[in-house]
N, C-alpha and C positions, 0 to 999 in steps of 0.2 A: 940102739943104733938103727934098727930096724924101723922103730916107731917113729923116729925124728924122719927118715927116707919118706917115709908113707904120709907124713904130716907134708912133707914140702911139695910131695907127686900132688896129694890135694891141692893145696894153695893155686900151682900150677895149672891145674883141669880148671880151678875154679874162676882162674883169670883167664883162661882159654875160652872158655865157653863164655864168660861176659862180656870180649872183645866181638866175639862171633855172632853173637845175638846183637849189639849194639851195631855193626856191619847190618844184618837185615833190618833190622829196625830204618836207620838212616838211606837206606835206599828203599823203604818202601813208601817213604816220606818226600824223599825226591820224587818219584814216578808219583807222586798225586800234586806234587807244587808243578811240574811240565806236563801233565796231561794236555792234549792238543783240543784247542778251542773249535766252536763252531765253525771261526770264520778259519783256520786252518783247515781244516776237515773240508770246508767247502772249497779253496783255494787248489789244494791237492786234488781233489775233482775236478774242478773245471778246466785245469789246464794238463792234466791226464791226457796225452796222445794229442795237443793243441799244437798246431803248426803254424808259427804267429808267421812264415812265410806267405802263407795262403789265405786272400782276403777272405772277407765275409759275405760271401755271395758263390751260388754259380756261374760256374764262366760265363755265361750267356745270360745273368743278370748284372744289372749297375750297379755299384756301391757307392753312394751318395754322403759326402762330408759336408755339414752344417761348419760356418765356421762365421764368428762375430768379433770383430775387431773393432777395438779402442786407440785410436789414434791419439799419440800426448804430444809428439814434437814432428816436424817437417821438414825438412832444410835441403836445400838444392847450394849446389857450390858451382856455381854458374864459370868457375874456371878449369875444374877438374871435368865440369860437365856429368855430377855424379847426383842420383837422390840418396837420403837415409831417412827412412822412415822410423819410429821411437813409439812403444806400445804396448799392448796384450789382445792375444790373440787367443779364443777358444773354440775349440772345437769340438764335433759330438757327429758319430754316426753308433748302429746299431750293430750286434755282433751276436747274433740267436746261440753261438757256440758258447756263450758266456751268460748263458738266463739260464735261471733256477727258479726254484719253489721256494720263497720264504718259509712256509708251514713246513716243510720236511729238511729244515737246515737252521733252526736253531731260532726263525723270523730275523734271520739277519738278512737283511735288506740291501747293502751296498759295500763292496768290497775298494781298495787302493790295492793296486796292482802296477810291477815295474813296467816300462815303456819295450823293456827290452825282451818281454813274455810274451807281449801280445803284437798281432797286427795293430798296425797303426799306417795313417796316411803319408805320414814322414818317415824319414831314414834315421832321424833323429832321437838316437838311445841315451840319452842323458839328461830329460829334459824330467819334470815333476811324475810324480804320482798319478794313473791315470785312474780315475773313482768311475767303477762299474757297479750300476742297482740293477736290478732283480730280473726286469724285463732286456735285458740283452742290453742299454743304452750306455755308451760307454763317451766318457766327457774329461778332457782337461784344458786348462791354462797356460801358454807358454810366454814366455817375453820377446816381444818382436822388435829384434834389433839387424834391420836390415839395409842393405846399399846398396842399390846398382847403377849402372851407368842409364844416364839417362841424355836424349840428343836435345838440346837449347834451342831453341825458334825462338831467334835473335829478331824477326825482321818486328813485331812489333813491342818489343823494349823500348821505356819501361811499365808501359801498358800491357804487357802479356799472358796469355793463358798458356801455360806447359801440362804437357799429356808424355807422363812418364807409364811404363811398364815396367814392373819389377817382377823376377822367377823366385818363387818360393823353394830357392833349394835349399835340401834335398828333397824335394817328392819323390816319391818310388813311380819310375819308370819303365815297365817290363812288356812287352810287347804282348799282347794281347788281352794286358787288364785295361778295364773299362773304372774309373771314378771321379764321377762328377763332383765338383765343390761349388755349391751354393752360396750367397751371403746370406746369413740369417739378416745381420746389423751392424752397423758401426757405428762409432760415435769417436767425434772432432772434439779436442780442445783448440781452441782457437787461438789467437794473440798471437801467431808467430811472423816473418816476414810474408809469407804463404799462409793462403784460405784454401782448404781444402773443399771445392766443388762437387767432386762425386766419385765413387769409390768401386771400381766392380770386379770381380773377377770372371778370368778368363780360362776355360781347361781344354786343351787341343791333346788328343792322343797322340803318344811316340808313332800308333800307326797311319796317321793321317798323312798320307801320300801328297795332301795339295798346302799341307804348312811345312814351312821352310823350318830345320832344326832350331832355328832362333825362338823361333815362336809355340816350338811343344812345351808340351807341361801345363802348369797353373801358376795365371802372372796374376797378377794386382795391379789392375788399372787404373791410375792417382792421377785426377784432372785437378789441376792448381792454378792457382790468380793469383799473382801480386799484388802486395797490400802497396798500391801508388800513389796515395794521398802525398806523401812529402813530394812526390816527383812531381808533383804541377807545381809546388812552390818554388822549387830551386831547377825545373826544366823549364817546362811550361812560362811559368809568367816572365822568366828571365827574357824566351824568346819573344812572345807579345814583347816587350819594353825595346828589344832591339830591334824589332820588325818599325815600331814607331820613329825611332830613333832614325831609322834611314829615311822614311817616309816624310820627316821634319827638317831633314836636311835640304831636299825637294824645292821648300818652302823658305830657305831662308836667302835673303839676296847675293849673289855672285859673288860679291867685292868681301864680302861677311867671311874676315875670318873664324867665329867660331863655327864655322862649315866646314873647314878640314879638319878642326881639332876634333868635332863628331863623328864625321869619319870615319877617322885612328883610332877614334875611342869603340866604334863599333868592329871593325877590325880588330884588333887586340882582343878584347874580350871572345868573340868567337872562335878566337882560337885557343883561349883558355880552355873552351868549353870541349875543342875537339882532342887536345891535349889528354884532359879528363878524361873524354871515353876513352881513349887510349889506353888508359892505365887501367881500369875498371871493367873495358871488356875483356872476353878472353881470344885468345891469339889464335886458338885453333878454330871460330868460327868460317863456316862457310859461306854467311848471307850479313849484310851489312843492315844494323838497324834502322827504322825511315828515320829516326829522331837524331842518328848519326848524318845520313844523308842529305837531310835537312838543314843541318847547321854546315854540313861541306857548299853544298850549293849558297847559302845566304852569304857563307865567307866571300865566295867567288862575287857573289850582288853587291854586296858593302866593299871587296877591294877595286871593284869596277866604279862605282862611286867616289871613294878616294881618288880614282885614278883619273876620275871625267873633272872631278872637284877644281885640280891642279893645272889638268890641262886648260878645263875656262877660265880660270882667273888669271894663269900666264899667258891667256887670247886677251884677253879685257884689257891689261895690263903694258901687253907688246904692241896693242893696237888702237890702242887710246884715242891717239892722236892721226889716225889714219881714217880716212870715211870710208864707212861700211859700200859693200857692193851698192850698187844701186839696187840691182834685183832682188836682193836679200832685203834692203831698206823698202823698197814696195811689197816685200812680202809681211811685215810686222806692221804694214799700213792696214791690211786688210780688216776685216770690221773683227772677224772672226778669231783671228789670232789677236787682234788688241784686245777683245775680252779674255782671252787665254792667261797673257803675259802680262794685264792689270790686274791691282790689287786694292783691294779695299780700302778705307779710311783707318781701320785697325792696324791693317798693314802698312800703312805710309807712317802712321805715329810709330809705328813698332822700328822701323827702318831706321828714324831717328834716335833709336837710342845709343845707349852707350857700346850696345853687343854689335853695331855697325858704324864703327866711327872708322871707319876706311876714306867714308865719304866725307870731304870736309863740308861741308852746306849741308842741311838740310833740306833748301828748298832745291837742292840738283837735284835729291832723291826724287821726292816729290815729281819734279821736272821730267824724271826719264821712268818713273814707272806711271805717271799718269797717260787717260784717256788719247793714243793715236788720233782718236777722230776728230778731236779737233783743231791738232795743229801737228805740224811733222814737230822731230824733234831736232833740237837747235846743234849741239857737238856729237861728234863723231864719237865720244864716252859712252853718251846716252844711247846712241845708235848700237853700238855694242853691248851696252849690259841691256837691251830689249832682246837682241839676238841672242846673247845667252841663255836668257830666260826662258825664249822660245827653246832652245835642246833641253832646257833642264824640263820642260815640261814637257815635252814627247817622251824622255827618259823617261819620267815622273808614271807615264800610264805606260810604259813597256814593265815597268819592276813591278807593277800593278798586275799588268797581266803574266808576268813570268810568275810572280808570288802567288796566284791565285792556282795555275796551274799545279805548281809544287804543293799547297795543302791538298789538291782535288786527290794526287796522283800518292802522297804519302801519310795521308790521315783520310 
């Protein structure tokens, strides 16, 4: 009985001690698979008593951020009155608290460290990996997705240049630190509504007593052009064609009704156009585009036209049959005004056609638009459509000199 006891205490000791020795074994195998690397070893150093609070400089030196941006999209929403800019942005300044000796650290050269260990120019702790080599230079990449309000300079739309400012928050701003931000570079893709012009930034300290809080910090200053090729085909040439349009009207004889029908036809469409900017501009501006004010004014020029159109041909019309003043009839004798209110050989065949069949004769036309000088004219009709002709052509160089005015004053 004895011996069977003393058989099983062995077996026992002997599984005791091979559980025991397998325990050391297995952990002295772990401690060499975790042994801590170079770059641990270096990492634990360098950020040893590192107060990522406190930049990298003395107070009484500058701390200088490189920063190079890639512009990929631009968009201004000209009714919210807002930009968003679309991109990457890199940055790089120097931090002497984070240089080492590659010879005495394993020749490891450059560590990725969180955003949220070290000083950084932003408030921004979520953003990548920031890669620090040897000599202090500390560098990352972030995604620049930014908005701000930006104020529209409506007055030359849709020919315009906008000069937006946008605040790169969060910048850390703390009363007494100094840090300048540079551009390195930027680079545009282009093809979007907006051409990006020129790109700068701007850094005002929180202590600068003569900027107003709007303006501390570091903005990004985005000069932009509108891409306005289409706008001359569907602004532009549409006006040239109605500016002519009224101009032809001028030109076509009294009694002529397609002279009203042009008119209306210029009327109406002007107000398509003002209709349009209506809905297209935005409602909170403060200054009226010229290109709006423009077609306001030509409306008012073409309903005035319409409105002259009507009333001379119900003068022409009502008074047909009545002889013109006399003094008005010696004034259309003058030599002066008969070359005024005559018309060419183009224009007497042009009279006769079908777009002036008010007239029944031909040769009446003829009759009362030719040469005063060498005979007066024979009915009181003819006396009247010369007098008309004379207001249509005084009017004729008044729209001349108001239209000239209006381009001087708004292009």
């Amino acid at each position: 009985m004895a011996q069977t006891v003393g058989k099983y205490m062995c077996v026992a000791l002997f599984v005791l001690v091979t559980v025991a020795l397998g325990q050391v074994v297995a952990q002295s195998e772990g401690a060499a698979v975790w042994a801590p690397t170079w770059a641990d070893t270096l990492k634990k150093d360098l950020l040893k008593g590192y107060d990522p609070s406190i930049r990298p400089s003395q107070h009484y030196n500058v701390t200088t951020v490189e920063t190079g941006i890639t512009i990929t999209h631009v968009e201004i929403n000209e009714i919210k009155s807002t930009l968003s800019v679309y991109g990457w942005m890199k940055f790089k300044w120097y931090d002497a608290r984070l240089a080492w000796e590659p010879q005495l650290n394993g020749n490891v050269t450059q560590l990725f460290l969180n955003q949220s260990a070290i000083w950084q120019p932003t408030l921004d702790e979520k953003g990548p990996l920031v890669k620090v080599t040897s000599n202090g230079l500390l560098e990352y990449t972030n995604a620049l997705q930014q908005q701000s309000k930006c104020t529209i300079q409506w007055q030359r739309w849709p020919f315009d240049t906008q000069q937006c400012r946008m605040l790169f928050s969060p910048w850390a701003e703390v009363d007494g630190m100094e840090i300048h931000v540079k551009m390195l570079k930027y680079e545009i893709a282009q093809g979007t509504m907006w051409t990006v012009m020129n790109m700068t930034l701007e850094t005002h300290t929180a202590i600068d007593v003569h900027e107003t809080p709007v303006h501390r910090g570091t903005h990004l200053v985005v000069e932009l052009k509108r891409n306005s090729g289409i706008y001359r085909s569907t602004i532009t040439a549409p006006a040239c064609v109605l500016i002519l349009m009224n101009l032809l009207s001028f030109w076509l004889p009294p009694n002529c009704g397609e002279k009203l029908i042009l008119n209306a036809i210029n009327v109406l469409i002007t107000c398509m156009f003002l209709i349009h900017f209506n809905e297209y501009l935005s409602y909170y501006t403060t200054s009226t585009p010229t290109v709006v004010l423009f077609f306001g004014q030509s409306l008012y020029l073409s309903g005035f036209c319409l409105l002259m159109t009507v009333v001379l041909e119900c003068v022409v019309k009502s008074n047909s049959k009545k002889p013109l003043h006399p003094a008005l009839k010696k004034l259309i004798t003058f030599e002066l005004i008969a070359m005024i209110i005559s018309t060419n050989k183009t224009d007497e065949k042009c009279l006769g056609d079908e777009m002036c069949e008010t007239l029944q004769d031909e040769q009446e036309v003829e009759e009362a638009l030719s040469s005063t000088r060498q005979r007066p004219t024979d009915t009181p009709q003819q006396d009247w459509l010369l007098f008309v002709t004379l207001l249509e052509r005084i009017v004729f160089a008044l729209y001349v000199i108001i239209l000239s005015l209006m381009l001087a004053l708004y292009f």
